[in-house]
C-alpha positions in Angstrom: 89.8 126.6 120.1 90.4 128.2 116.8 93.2 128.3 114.6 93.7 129.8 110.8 95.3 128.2 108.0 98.9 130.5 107.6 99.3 130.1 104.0 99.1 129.1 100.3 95.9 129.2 98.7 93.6 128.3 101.6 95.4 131.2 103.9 93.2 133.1 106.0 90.6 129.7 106.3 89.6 129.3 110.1 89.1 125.9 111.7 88.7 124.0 114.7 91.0 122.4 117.0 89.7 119.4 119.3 88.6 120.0 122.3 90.9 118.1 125.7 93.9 117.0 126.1 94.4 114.2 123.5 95.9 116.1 120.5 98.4 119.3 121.0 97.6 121.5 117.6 101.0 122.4 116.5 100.8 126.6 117.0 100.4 129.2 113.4 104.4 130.0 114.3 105.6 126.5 114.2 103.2 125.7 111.0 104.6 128.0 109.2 107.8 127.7 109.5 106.7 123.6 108.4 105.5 124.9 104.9 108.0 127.6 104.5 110.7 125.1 105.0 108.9 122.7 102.7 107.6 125.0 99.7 105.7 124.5 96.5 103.9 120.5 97.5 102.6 120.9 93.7 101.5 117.0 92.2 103.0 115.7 95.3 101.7 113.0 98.1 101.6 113.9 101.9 100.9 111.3 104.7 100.0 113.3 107.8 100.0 110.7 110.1 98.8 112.1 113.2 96.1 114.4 112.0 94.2 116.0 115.0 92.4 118.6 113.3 93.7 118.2 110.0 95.5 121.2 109.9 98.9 119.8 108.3 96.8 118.1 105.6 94.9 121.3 104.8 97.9 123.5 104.9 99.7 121.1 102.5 96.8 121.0 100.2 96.9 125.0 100.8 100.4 124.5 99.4 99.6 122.3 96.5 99.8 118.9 97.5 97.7 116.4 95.0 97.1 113.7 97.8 97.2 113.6 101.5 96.3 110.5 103.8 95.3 112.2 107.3 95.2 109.2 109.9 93.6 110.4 113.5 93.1 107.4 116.1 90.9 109.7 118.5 87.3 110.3 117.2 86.1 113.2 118.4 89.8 114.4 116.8 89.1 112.1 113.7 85.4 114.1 113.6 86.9 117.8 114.0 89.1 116.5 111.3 86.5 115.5 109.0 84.4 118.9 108.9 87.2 120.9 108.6 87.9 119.1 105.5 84.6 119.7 104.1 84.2 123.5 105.2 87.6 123.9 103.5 86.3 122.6 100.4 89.4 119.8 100.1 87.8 116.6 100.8 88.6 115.5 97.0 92.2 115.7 98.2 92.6 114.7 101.4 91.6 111.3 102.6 91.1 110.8 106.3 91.5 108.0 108.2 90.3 107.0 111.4 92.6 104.1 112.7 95.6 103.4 114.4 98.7 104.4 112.5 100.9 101.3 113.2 98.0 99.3 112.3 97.2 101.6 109.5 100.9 100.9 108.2 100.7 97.2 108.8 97.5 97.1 106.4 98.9 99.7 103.8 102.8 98.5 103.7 102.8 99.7 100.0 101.6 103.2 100.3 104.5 105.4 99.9 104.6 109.8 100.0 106.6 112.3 99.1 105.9 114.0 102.0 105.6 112.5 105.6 105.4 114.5 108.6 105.0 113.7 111.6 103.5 115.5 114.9 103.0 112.6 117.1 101.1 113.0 120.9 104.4 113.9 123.1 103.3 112.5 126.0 103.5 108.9 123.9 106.4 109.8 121.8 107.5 106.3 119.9 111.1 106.5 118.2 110.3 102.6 116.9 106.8 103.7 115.2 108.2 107.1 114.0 111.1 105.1 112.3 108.7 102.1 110.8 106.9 104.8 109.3 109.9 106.5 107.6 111.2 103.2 106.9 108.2 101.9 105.0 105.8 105.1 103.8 108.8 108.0 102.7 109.8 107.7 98.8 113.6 108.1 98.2 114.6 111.4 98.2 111.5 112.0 99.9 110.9 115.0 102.9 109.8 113.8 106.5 108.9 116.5 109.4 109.2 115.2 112.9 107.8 117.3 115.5 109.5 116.1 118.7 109.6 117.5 122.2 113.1 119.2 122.6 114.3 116.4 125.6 113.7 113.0 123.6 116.4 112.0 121.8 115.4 110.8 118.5 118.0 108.4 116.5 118.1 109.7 113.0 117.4 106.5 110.6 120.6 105.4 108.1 119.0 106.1 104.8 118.0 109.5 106.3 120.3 112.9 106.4 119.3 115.7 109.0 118.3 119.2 106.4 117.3 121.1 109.2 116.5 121.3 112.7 115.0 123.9 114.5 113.8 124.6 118.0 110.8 126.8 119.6 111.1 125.8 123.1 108.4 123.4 124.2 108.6 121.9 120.3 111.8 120.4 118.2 111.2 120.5 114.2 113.5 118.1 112.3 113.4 118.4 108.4 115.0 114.6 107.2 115.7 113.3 103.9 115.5 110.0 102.7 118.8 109.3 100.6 
């Protein structure tokens, strides 16, 4: 499968999604309405922290971001990832990871972004390793995206404050800040 990059300065760029079951690329509609809701990402840091193809990380890059961390357990994801990076010509700006993210958060506890979002696999949707991740990576007044499927309840963190929420049916966006 194919998809295009929706916007900024990358728009029009075609990439690859992985091929199976293992990673659900988030659809053009639903990305766009991520980077429409989040702007200008000019000198700021993005943790994408479950990558598939990369598409998040090159669409914030698209959008200005100065440094994303794209982590992708799966590796034939984590490889589709990698090459689309390169054919976009954005590997000075995105670094991608091939590891487990709660591992990857264990071993990197300092690493924090302006920008987190995360589009974890529904099918293993984990409120505790969604909230360490917001607890530990997300500056204050930082911006997370959670891409949720519309029937799990998610508990909103205390330091957070709900911006935005918005639904397309089989997917839930929810635009949190970190106060």
């Amino acid at each position: 499968m194919r998809m295009r990059i929706i916007s900024g300065t990358l728009k029009g760029r075609v990439i690859e999604a992985p091929k199976g079951h293992k990673t659900h690329p988030m659809s053009e509609k639903i990305r766009g309405a991520v980077f429409n809701a989040l702007g200008d990402l000019s000198g700021l840091s993005v943790l994408d922290a479950f990558a598939g193809s990369a598409a998040l990380s090159i669409e914030a890059t698209s959008h200005g971001a100065d440094h994303v961390i794209a982590i992708e357990i799966d590796k034939k994801a984590h490889a589709v990832a990698m090459q689309n990076i390169a054919d976009c010509g954005v590997s000075e700006y995105i670094k991608c990871i091939r590891a487990n993210v709660s591992s990857w958060s264990d071993n990197n506890s300092n690493a924090t972004f302006d920008v987190v979002i995360l589009d974890p696999p529904y099918d293993k949707f984990n409120n505790t390793l969604i909230n360490k991740l917001i607890n530990k990576h997300v500056v204050g007044n930082g911006m997370i995206v959670l891409s949720k499927p519309p029937k799990i309840h998610f508990e909103l963190p205390s330091d957070c404050k709900l911006v935005q929420s918005k639904n397309y049916g089989d997917a839930e966006l929810l635009f949190m800040r970190k106060v």
